[in-house]
VEXPA-189315 format. One record per atom (N, C-alpha, C, O): residue number from 1; residue in three letters; atom name; x negated, y negated, z negated. Coordinates in Angstrom, 2 decimals. Atoms other than C-alpha are relative to their C-alpha. Layout:
N
> num,residu,atome,x,y,z
> NUM,ala,CA,X,Y,Z
...
END
This chain:
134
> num,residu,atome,x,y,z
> 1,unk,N,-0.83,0.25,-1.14
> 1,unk,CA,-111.96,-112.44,-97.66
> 1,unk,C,0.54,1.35,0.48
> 1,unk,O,-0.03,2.43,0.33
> 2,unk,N,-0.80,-1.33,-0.12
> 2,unk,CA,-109.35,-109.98,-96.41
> 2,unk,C,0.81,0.06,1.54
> 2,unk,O,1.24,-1.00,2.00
> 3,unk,N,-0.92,0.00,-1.20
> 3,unk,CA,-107.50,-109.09,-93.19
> 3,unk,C,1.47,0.23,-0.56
> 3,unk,O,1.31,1.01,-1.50
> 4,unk,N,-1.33,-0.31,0.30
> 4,unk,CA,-103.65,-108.78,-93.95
> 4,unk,C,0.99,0.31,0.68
> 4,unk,O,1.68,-0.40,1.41
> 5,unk,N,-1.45,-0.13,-1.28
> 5,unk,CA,-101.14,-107.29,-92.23
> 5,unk,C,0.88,0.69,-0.35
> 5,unk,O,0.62,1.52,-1.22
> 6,unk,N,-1.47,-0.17,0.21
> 6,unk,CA,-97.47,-106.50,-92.28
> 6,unk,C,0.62,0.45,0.92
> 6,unk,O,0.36,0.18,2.09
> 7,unk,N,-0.64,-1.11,-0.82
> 7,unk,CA,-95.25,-104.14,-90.93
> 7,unk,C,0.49,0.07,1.00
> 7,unk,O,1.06,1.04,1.50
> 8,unk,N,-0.36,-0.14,-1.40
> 8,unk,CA,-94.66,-105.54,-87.92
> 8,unk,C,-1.41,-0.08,0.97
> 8,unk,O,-1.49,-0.26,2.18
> 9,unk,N,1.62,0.32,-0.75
> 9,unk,CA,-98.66,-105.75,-87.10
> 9,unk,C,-0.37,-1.13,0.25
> 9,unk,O,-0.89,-1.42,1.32
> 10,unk,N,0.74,1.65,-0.11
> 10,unk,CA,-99.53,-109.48,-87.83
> 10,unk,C,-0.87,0.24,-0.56
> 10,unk,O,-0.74,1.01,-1.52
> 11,unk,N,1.13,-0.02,0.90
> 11,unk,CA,-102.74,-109.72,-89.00
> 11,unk,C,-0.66,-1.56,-0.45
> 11,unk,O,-1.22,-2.28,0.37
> 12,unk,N,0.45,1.47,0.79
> 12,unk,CA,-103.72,-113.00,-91.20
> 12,unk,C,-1.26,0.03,-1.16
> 12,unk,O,-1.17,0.55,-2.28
> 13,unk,N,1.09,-0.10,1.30
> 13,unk,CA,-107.35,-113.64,-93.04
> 13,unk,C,0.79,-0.41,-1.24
> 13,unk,O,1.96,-0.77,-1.13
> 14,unk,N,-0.19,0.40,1.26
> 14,unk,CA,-106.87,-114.42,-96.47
> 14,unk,C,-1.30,-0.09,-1.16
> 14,unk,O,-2.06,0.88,-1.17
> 15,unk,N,1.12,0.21,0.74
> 15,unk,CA,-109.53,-115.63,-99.15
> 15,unk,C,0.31,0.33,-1.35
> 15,unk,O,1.02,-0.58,-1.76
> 16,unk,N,-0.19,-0.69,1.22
> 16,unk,CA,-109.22,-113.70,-102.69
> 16,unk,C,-1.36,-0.37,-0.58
> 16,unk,O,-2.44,-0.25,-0.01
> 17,unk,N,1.24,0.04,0.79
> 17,unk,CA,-111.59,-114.59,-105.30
> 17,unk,C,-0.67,1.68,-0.31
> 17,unk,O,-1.86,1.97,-0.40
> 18,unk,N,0.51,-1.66,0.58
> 18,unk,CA,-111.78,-110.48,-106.30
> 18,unk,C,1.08,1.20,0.64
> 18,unk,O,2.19,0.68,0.63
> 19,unk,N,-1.26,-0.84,-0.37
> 19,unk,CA,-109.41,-107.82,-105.05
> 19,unk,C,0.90,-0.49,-0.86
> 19,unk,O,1.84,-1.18,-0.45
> 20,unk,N,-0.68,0.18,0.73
> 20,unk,CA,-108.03,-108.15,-108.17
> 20,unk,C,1.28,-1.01,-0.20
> 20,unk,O,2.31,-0.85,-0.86
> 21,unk,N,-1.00,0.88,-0.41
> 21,unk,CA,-106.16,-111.10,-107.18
> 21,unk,C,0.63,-0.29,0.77
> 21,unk,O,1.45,-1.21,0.74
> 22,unk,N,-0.85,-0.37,-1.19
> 22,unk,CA,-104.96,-110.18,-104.22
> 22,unk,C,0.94,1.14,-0.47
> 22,unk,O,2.05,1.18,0.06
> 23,unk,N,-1.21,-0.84,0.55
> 23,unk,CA,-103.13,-107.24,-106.18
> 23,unk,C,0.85,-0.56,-0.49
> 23,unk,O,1.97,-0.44,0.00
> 24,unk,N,-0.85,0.51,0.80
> 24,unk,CA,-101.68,-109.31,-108.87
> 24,unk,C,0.86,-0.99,0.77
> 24,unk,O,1.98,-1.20,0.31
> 25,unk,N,-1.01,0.81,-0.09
> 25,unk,CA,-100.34,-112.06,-106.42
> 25,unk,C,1.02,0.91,1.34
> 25,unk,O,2.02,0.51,1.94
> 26,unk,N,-1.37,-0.99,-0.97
> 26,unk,CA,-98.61,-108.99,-103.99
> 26,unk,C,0.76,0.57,-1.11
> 26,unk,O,1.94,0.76,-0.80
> 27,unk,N,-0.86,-0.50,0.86
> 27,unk,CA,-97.33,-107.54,-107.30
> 27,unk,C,0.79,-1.62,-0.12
> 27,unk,O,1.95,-1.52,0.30
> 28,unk,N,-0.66,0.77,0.49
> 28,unk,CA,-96.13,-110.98,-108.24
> 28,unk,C,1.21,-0.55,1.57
> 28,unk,O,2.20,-1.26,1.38
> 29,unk,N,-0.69,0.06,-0.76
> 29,unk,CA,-94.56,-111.17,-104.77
> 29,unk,C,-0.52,-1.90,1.20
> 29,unk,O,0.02,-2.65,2.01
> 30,unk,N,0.12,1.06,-0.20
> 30,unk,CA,-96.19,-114.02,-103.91
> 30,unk,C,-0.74,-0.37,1.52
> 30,unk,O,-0.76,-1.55,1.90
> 31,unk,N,0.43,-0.34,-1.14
> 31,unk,CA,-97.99,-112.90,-100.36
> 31,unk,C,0.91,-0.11,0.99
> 31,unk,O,1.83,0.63,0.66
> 32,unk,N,-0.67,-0.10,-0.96
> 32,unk,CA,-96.11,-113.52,-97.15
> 32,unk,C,-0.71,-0.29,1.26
> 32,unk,O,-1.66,-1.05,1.41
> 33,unk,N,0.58,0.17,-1.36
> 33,unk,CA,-96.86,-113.36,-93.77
> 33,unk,C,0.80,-1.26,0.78
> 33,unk,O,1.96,-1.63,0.62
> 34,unk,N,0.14,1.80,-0.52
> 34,unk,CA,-97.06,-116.88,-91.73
> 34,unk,C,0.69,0.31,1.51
> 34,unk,O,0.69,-0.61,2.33
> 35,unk,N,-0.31,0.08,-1.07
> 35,unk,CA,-95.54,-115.53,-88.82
> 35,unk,C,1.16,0.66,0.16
> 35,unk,O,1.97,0.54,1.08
> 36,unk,N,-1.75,-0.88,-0.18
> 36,unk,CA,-92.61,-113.30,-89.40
> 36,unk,C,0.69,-0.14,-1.69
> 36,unk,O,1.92,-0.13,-1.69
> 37,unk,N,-0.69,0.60,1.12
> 37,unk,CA,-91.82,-114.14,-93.41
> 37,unk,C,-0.51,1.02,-0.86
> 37,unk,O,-0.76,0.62,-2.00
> 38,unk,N,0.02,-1.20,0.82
> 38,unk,CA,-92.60,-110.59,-94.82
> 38,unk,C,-0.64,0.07,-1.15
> 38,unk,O,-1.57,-0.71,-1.35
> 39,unk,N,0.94,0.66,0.59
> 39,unk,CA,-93.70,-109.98,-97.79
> 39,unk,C,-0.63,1.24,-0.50
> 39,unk,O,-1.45,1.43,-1.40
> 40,unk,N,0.81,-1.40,0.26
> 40,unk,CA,-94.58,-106.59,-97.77
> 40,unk,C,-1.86,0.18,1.20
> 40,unk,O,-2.12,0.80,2.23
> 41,unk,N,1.27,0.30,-0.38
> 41,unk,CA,-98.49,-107.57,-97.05
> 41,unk,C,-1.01,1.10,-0.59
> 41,unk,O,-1.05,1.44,-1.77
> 42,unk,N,1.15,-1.03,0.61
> 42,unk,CA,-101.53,-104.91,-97.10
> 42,unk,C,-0.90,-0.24,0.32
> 42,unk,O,-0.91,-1.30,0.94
> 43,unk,N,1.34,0.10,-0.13
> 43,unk,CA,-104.84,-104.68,-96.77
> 43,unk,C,-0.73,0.20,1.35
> 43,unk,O,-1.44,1.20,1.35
> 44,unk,N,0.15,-1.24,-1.50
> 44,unk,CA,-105.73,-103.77,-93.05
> 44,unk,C,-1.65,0.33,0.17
> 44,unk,O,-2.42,-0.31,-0.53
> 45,unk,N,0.94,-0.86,0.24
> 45,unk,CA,-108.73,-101.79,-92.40
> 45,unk,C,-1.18,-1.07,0.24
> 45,unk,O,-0.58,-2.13,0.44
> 46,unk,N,0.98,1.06,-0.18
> 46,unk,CA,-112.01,-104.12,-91.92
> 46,unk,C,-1.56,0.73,-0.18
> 46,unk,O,-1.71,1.63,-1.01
> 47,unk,N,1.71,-0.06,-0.09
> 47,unk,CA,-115.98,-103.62,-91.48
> 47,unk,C,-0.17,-1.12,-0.74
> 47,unk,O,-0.02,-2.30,-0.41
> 48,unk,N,0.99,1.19,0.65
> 48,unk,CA,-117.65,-105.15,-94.54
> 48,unk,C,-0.88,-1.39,0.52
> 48,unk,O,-1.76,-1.21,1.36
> 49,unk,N,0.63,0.78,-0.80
> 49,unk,CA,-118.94,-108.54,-93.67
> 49,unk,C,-1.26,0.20,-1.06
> 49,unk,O,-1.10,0.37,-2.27
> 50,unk,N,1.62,-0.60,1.00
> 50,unk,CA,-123.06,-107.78,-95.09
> 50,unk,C,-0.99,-1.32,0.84
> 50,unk,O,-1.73,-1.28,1.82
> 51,unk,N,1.58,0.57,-0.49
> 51,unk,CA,-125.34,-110.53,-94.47
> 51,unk,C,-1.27,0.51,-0.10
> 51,unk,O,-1.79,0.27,-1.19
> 52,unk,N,1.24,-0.14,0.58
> 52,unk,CA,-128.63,-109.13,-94.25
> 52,unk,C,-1.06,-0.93,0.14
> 52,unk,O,-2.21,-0.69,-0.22
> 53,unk,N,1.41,0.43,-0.10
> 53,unk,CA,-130.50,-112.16,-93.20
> 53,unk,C,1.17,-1.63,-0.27
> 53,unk,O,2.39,-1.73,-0.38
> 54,unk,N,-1.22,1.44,0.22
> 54,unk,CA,-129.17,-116.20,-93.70
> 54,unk,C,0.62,-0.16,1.43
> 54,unk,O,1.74,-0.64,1.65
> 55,unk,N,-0.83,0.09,-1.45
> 55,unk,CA,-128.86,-115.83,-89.62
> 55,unk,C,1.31,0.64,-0.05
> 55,unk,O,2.26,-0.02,0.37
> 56,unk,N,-0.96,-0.70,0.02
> 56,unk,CA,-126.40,-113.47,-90.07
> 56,unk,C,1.42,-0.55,-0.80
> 56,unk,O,2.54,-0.45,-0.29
> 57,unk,N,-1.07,0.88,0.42
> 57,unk,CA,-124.15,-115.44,-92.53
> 57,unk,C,0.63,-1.03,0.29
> 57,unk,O,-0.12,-1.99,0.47
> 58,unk,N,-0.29,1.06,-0.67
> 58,unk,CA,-121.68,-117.83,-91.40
> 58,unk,C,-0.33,-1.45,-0.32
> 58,unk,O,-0.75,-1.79,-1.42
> 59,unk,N,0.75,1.09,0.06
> 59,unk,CA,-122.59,-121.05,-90.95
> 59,unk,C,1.39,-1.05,-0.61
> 59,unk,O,2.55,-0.77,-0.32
> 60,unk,N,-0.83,0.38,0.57
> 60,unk,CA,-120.77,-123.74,-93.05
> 60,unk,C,1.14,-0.62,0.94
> 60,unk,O,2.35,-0.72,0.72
> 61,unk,N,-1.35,0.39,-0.85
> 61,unk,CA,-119.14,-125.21,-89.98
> 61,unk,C,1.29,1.45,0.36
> 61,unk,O,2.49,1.31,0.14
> 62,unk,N,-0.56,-1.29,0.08
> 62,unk,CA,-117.82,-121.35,-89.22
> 62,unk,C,1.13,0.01,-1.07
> 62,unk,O,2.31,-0.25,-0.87
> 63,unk,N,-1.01,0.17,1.23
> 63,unk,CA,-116.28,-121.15,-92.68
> 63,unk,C,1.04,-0.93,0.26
> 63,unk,O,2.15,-0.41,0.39
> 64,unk,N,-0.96,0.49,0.04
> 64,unk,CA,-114.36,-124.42,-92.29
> 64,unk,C,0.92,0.29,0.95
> 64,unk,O,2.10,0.56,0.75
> 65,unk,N,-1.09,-0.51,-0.97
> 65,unk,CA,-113.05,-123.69,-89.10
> 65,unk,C,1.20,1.29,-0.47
> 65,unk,O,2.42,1.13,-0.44
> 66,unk,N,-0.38,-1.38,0.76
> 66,unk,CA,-112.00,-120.04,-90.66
> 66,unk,C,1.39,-0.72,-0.46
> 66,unk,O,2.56,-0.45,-0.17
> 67,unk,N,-1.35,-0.13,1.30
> 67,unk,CA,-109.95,-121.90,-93.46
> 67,unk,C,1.10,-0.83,0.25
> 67,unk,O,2.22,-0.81,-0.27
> 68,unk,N,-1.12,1.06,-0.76
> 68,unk,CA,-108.43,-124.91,-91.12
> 68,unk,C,0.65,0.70,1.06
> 68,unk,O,1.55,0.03,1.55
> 69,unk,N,-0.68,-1.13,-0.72
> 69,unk,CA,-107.27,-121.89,-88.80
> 69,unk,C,0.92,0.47,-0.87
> 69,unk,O,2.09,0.36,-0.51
> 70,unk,N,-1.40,-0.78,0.91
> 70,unk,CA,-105.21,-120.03,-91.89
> 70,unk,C,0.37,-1.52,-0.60
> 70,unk,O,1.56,-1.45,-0.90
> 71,unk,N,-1.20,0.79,0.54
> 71,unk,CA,-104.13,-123.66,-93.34
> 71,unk,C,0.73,-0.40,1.14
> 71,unk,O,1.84,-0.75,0.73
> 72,unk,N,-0.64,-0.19,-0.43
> 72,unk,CA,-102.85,-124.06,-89.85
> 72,unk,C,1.68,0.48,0.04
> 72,unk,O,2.82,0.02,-0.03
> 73,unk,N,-1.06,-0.87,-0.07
> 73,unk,CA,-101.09,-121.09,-89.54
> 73,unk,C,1.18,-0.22,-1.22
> 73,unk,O,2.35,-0.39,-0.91
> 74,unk,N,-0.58,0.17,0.86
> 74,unk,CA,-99.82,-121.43,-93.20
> 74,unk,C,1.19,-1.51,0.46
> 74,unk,O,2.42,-1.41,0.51
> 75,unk,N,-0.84,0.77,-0.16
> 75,unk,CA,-98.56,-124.96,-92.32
> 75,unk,C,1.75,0.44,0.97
> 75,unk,O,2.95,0.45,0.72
> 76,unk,N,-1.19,-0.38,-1.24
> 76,unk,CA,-96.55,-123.85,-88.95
> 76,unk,C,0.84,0.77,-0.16
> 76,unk,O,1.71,0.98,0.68
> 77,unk,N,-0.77,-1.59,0.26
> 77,unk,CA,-95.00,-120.86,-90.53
> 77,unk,C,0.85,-0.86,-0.96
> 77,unk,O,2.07,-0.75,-0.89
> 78,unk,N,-0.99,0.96,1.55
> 78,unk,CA,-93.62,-123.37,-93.75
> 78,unk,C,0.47,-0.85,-0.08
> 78,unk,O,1.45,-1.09,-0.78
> 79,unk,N,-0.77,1.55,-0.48
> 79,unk,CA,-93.03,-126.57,-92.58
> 79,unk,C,0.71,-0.13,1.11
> 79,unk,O,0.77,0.81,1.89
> 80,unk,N,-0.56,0.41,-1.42
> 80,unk,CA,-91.06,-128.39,-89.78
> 80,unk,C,-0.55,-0.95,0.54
> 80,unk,O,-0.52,-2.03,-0.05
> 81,unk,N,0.77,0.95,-0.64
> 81,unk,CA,-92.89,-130.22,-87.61
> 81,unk,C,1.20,-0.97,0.10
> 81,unk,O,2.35,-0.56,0.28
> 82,unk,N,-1.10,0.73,-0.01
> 82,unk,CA,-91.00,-133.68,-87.68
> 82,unk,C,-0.91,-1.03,1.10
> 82,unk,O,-0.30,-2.05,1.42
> 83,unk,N,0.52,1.45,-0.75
> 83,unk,CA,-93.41,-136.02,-85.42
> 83,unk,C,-0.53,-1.05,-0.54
> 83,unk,O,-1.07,-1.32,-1.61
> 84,unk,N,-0.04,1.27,0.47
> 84,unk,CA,-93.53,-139.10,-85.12
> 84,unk,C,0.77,-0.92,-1.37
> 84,unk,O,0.47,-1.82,-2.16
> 85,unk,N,-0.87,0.26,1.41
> 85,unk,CA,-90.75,-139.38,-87.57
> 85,unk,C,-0.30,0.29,-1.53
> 85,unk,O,0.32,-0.03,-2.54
> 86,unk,N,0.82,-0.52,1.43
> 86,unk,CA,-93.02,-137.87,-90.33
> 86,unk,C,0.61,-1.12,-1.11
> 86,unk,O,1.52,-0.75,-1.84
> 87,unk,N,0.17,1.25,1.05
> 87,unk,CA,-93.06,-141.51,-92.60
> 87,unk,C,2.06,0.54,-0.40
> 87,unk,O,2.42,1.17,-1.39
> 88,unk,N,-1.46,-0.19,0.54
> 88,unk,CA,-88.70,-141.24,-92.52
> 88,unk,C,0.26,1.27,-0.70
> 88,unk,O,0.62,1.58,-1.83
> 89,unk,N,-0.50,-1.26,0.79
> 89,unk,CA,-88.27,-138.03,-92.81
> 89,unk,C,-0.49,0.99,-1.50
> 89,unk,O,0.23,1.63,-2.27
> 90,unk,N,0.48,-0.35,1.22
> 90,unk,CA,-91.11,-136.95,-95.53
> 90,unk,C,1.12,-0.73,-1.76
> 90,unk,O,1.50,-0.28,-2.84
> 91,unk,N,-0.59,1.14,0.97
> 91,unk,CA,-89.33,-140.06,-97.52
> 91,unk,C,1.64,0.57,-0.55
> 91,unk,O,2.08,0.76,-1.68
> 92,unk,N,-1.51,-0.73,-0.01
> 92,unk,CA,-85.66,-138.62,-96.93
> 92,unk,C,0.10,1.07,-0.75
> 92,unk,O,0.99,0.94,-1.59
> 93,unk,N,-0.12,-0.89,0.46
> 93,unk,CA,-86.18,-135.31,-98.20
> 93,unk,C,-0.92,0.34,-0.95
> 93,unk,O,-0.90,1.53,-1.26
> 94,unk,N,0.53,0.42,1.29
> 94,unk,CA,-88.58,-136.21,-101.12
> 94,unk,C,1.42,-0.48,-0.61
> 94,unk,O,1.90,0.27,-1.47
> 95,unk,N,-1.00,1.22,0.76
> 95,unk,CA,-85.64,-138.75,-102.25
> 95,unk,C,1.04,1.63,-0.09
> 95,unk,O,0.84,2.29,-1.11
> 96,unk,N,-0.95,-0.91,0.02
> 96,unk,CA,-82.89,-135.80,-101.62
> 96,unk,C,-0.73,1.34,-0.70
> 96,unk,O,0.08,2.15,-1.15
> 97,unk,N,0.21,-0.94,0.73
> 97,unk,CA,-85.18,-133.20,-103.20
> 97,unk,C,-0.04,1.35,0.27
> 97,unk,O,0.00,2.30,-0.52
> 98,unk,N,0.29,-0.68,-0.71
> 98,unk,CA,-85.61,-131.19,-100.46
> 98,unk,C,-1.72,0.97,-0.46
> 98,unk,O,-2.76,0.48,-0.89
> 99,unk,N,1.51,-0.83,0.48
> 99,unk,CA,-88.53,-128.03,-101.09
> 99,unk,C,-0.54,0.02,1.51
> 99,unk,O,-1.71,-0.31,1.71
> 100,unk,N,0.86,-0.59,-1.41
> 100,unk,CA,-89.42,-127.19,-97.51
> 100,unk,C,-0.80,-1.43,0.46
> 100,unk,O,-0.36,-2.58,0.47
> 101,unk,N,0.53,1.05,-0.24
> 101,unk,CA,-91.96,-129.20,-96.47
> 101,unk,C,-0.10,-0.66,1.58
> 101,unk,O,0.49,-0.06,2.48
> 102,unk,N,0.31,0.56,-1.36
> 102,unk,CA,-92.92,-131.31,-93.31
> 102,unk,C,-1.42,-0.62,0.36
> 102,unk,O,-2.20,-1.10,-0.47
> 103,unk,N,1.15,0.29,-0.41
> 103,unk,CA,-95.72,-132.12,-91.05
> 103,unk,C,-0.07,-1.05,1.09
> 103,unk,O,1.03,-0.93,1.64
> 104,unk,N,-0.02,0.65,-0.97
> 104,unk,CA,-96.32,-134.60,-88.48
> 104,unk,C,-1.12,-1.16,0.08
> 104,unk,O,-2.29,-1.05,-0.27
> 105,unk,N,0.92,0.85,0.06
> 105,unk,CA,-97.63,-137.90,-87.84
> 105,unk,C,0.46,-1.53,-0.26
> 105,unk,O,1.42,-2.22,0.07
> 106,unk,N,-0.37,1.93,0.74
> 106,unk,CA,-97.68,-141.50,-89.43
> 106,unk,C,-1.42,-0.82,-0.10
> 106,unk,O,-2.57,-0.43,-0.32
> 107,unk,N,1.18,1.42,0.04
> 107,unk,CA,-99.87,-144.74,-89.37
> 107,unk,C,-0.62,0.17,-0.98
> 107,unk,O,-0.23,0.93,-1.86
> 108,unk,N,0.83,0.44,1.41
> 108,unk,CA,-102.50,-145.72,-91.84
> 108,unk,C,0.96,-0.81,-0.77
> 108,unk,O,1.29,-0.51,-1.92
> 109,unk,N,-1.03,0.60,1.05
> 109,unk,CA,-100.08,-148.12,-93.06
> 109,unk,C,0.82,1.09,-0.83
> 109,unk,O,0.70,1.55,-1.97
> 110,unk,N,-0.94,-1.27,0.92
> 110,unk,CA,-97.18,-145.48,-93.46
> 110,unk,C,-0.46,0.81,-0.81
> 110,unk,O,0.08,1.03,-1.90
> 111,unk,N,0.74,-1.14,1.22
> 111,unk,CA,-99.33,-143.04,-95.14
> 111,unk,C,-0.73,-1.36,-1.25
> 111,unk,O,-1.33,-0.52,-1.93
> 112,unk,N,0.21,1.20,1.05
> 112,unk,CA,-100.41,-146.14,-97.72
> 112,unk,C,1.72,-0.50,-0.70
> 112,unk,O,1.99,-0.80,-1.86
> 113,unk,N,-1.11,0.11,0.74
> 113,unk,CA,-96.65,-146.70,-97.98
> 113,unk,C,0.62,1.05,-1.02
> 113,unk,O,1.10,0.87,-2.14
> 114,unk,N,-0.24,-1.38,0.42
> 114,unk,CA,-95.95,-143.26,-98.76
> 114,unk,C,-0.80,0.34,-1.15
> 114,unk,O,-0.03,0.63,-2.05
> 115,unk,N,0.81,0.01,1.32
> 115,unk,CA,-98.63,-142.84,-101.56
> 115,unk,C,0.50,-1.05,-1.03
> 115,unk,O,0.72,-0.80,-2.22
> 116,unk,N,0.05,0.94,1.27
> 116,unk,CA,-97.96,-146.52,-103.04
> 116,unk,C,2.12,-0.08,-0.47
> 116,unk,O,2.71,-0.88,-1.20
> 117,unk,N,-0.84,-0.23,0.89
> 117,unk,CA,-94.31,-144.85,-103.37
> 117,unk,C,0.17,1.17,-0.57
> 117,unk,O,1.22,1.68,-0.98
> 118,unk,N,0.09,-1.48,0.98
> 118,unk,CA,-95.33,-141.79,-104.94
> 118,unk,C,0.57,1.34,0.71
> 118,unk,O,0.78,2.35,0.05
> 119,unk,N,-0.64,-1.25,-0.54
> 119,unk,CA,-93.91,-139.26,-102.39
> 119,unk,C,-1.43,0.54,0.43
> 119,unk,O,-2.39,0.11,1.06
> 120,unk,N,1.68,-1.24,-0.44
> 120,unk,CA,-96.71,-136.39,-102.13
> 120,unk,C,0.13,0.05,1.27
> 120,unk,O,1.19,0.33,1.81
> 121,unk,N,0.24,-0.03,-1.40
> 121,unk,CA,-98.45,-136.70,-98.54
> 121,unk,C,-1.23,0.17,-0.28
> 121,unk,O,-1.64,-0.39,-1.30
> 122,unk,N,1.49,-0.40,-0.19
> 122,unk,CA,-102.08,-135.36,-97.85
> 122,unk,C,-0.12,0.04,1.45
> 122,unk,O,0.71,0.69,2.09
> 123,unk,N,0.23,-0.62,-1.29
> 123,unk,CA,-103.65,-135.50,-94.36
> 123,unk,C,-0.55,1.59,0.01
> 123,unk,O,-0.84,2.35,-0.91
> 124,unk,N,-0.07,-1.28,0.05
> 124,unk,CA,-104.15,-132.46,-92.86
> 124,unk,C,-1.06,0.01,1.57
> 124,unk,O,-0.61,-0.54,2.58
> 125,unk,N,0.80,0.24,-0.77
> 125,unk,CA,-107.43,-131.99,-90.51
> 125,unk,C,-0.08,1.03,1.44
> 125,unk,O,-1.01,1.56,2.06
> 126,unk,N,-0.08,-0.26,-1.42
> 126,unk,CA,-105.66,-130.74,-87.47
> 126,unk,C,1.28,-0.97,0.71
> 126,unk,O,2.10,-1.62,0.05
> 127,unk,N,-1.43,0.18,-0.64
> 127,unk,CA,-103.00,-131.84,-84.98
> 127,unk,C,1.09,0.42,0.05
> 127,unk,O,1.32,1.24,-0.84
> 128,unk,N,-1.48,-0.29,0.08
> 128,unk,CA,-99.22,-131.41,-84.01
> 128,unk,C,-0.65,1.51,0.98
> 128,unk,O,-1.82,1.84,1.16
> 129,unk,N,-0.23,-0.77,-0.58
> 129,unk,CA,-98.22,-128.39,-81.90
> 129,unk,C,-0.62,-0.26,1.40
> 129,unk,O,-0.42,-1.39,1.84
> 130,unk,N,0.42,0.01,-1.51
> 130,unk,CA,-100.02,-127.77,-78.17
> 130,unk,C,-1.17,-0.14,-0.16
> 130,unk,O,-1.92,-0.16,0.82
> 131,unk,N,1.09,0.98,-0.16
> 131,unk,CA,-102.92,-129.07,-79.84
> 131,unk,C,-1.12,1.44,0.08
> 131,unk,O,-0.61,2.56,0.10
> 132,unk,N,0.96,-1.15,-0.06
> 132,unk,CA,-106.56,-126.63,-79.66
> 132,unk,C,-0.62,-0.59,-0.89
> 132,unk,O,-1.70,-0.63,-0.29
> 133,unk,N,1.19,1.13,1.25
> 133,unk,CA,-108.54,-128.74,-82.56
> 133,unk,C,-0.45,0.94,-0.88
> 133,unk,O,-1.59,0.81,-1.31
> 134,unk,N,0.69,-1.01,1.04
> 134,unk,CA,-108.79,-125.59,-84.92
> 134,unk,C,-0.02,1.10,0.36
> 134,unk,O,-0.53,1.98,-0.34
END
């Protein structure tokens, strides 16, 4: 895990299996920051996290929170929140072939419609905008 930040001073965790792959996907260009677009992303300075005892390591609820905080951010920075309108609009710009994605909210039904017509939808284990859940 890594702190990241970009030249305007955002700082965003990030989870790297090895350094090593945090080099290859900033060489490949593939790093951007979730809050201003950039993609000139570095390393920012950090205190080793060292468990020395199991107290000391985070606890598995800790972790998830951690990673539903950066898929957050990731979402809000990439998508457009569409609402209530989620079910139309996911549908609309699947069919038209639209890349940018959308977030919002739809029924159990709608999300059953939406799968049994093949347009990619996954819940997503926070709320819309205003919300405090992660």
């Amino acid at each position: 895990m890594f702190d990241l930040i970009c030249p305007a001073g955002h700082v965003v965790e990030a989870w790297f299996a090895h350094s090593a792959d945090f080099e290859a996907q900033k060489a490949q260009g593939l790093l951007e920051c979730p809050v201003c677009g950039s993609r000139d992303m570095t390393k920012a300075p950090m205190a080793p996290a060292v468990a020395t005892s199991p107290a000391d390591a985070p606890t598995p609820a800790e972790t998830w929170r951690r990673f539903v905080r950066a898929l957050k951010a990731h979402v809000v920075a990439h998508c457009d929140w569409v609402g209530a309108d989620f079910a139309q609009e996911v549908r609309r710009r699947h069919r038209a072939g639209e890349d940018r994605g959308v977030w919002g909210e739809a029924s159990p039904d709608e999300a059953r419609a939406l799968v049994e017509e093949e347009v990619p939808v996954l819940p997503l284990p926070f709320r819309g905008p205003g919300t405090t859940d992660a």
